[in-house]
N, C-alpha and C positions, 0 to 999 in steps of 0.2 A: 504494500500500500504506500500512498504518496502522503506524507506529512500534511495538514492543514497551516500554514503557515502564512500569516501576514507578515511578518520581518524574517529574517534570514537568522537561523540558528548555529551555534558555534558550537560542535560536539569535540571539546579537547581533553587530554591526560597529560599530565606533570608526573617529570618523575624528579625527586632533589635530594639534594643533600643530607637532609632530616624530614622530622614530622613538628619543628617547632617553627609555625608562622613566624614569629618575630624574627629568630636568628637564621633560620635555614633560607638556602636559596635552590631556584630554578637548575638541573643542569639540560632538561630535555621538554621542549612542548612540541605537541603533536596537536593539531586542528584540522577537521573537517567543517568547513561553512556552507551550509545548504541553504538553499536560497528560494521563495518562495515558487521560481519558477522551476524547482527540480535538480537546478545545477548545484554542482557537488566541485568543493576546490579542496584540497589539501595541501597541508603545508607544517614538516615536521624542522625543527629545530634544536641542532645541540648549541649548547650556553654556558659558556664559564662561569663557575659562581664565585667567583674572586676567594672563594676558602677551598679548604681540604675537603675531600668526599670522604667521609670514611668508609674504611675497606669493609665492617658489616654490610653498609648502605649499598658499598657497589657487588659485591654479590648478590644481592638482589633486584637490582636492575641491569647492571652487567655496563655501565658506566665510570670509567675510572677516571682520576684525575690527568693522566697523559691521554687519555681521548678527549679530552675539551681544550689542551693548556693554549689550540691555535684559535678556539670557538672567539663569537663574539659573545661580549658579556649583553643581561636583560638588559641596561642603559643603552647600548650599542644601537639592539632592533627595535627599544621599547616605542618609540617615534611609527616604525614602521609598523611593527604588530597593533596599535590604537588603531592604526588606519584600518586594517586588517579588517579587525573587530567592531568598529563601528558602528552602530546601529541596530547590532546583530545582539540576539539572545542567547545565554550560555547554557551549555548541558554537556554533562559525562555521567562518569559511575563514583557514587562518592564523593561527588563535587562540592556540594556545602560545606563542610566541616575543614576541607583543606584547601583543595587545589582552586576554588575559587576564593578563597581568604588569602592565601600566598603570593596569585596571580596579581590582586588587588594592592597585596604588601609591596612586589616587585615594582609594580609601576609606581609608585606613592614615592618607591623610595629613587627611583629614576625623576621624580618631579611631576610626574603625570597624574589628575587627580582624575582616571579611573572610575566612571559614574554606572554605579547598575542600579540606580534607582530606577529608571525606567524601563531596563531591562528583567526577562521572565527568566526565571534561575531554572532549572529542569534537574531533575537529580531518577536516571534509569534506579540507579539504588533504591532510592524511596520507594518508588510504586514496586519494585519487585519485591519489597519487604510488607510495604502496606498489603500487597495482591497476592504474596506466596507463601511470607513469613519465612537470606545467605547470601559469595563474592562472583567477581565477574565470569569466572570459566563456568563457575556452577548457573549461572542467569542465561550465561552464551550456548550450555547445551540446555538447558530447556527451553527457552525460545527459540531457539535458530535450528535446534538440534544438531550443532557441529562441536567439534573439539578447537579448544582458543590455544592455536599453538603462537608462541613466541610470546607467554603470557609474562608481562612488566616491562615489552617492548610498549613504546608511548604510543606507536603508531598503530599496531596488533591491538591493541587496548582500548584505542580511539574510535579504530573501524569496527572492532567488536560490538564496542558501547549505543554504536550508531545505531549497528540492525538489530540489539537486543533494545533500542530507545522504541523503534518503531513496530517491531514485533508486540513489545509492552501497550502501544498504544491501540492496535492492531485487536488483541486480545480480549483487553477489558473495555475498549468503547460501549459506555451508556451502563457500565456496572458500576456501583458502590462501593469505596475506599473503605476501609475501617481499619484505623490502628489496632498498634497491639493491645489497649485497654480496652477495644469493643466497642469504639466510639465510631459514628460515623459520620465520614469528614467531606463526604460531597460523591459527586459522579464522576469519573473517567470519559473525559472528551477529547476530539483532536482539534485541541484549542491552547496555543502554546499558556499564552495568559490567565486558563483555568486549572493549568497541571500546575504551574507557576503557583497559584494561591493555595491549590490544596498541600501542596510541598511546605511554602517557605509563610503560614501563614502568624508564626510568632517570632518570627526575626525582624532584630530589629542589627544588632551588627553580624558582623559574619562570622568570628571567634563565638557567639555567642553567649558572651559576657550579658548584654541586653535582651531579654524579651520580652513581647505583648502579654499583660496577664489577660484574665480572660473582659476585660473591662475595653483595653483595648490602649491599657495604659503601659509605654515603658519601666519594669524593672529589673533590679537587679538579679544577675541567675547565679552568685558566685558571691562566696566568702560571706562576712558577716550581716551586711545587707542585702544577702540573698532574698527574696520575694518583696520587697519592698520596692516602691516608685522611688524612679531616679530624682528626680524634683524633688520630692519630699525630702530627700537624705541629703541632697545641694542646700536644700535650706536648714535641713538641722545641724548640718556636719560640711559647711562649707572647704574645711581643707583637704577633704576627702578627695576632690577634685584636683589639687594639686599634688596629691598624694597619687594619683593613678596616672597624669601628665606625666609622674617622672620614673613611672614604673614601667617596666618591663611587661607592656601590652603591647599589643597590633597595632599601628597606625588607623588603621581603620575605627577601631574602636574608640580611642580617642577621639578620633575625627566625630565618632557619634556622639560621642559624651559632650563636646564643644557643641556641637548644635542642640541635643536637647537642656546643654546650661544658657545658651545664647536664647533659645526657645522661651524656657523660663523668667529669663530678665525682662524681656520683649514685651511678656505678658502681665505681666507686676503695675 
């Protein structure tokens, strides 16, 4: 089947140096941007992350530091990749929690401020966990029914990700989502902007430090202000705000916490 698509969708996989947003970096992106009239571009990239790979890390993707030391780094094509990506919607396997909070750290920290507010986040993950209740190779032979060879290849992973995105939609069109609590959280449409809200509907940063409680109001999801509105805790515990500016978060996060403190002022 052919995607329903009003904007052009970016189906990519990161593979990097860690799993810590803040300090790790990019050494491999892989994108496919499908476009709403069926055209299909890909476009994979090695990237020097200006640190050491560790030799754990690169046994599992099979990326060493003497295969990137001639790469260009993300600041290099970050200019080009924006363009890239433009306009376009994001989606892979597992995308939320990492590879699109890193992808976003990458560019912030090249100078580029990187906006997916308007863009529809897709996460294949999601719906095969809300729809099956497991990883990519196990998603790739049930939908597609093939074997995912050259699996923690960014490009193998990327294309995988593709036909098990569209097979997933394929599947459940006009059936009913329900998490793991039993809850249910809407229909399965091929409408990039409705898979969008059922996925991503209590984010508010991408580390997920912030989320919508059920009011619809930003709070805290972490440490001792856990479930509490972020406003509230700006106004009882003002240096709490300078206390997380100078800590070892995501740019990103920050960036949200400056707006819902600027939000706040605004509103006074």
């Amino acid at each position: 089947m052919n995607l329903n698509l009003k904007s052009p969708v970016a189906f990519f996989d990161l593979e990097a140096t860690g799993i810590n947003i803040s300090t790790d970096r990019i050494v491999e992106i892989s994108i496919i941007k499908v476009h709403p009239n069926g055209k299909e571009e890909i476009r994979t990239e090695k990237v020097n992350p200006t640190i050491p790979i560790p030799k754990e890390v690169s046994l599992i993707h099979g990326i060493y530091d003497e295969d990137i030391k001639d790469a260009p780094t993300f600041k290099d094509i970050a200019k080009e990749m924006h363009q890239f990506l433009e306009g376009a919607d994001l989606a892979g396997f597992n995308v939320l929690k990492f590879d699109i909070p890193l992808l976003v750290e990458e560019f912030l920290r090249a100078g580029i401020d990187f906006d997916i507010e308007k863009r529809n986040l897709l996460d294949a993950q999601k719906i095969f966990h809300m729809m099956e209740k497991r990883n990519l190779s196990a998603a790739y032979k049930f939908y597609c029914g093939k074997t995912l060879e050259n699996a923690h290849s960014a490009e193998a992973d990327t294309i995988a990700t593709y036909e098990v995105f569209k097979a997933q939609v394929e599947r459940y069109e006009n059936e009913e989502a329900i998490d793991l609590q039993g809850n249910k959280l809407g229909i399965i449409q091929n409408d990039m902007k409705k898979i969008h809200a059922l996925i991503n509907e209590k984010m508010v940063d991408l580390a997920g430090r912030f989320i919508f409680n059920d009011e619809g109001v930003e709070c805290f999801n972490f440490g001792k202000h856990k479930g509490k509105p972020v406003e509230k805790v700006l106004q009882e515990e003002p240096n709490y705000y300078d206390w997380m500016m100078k800590g070892d978060f995501p740019l990103d996060t920050k960036r949200k916490f400056t707006q819902i403190k600027l939000r706040s002022f605004n509103n006074r």
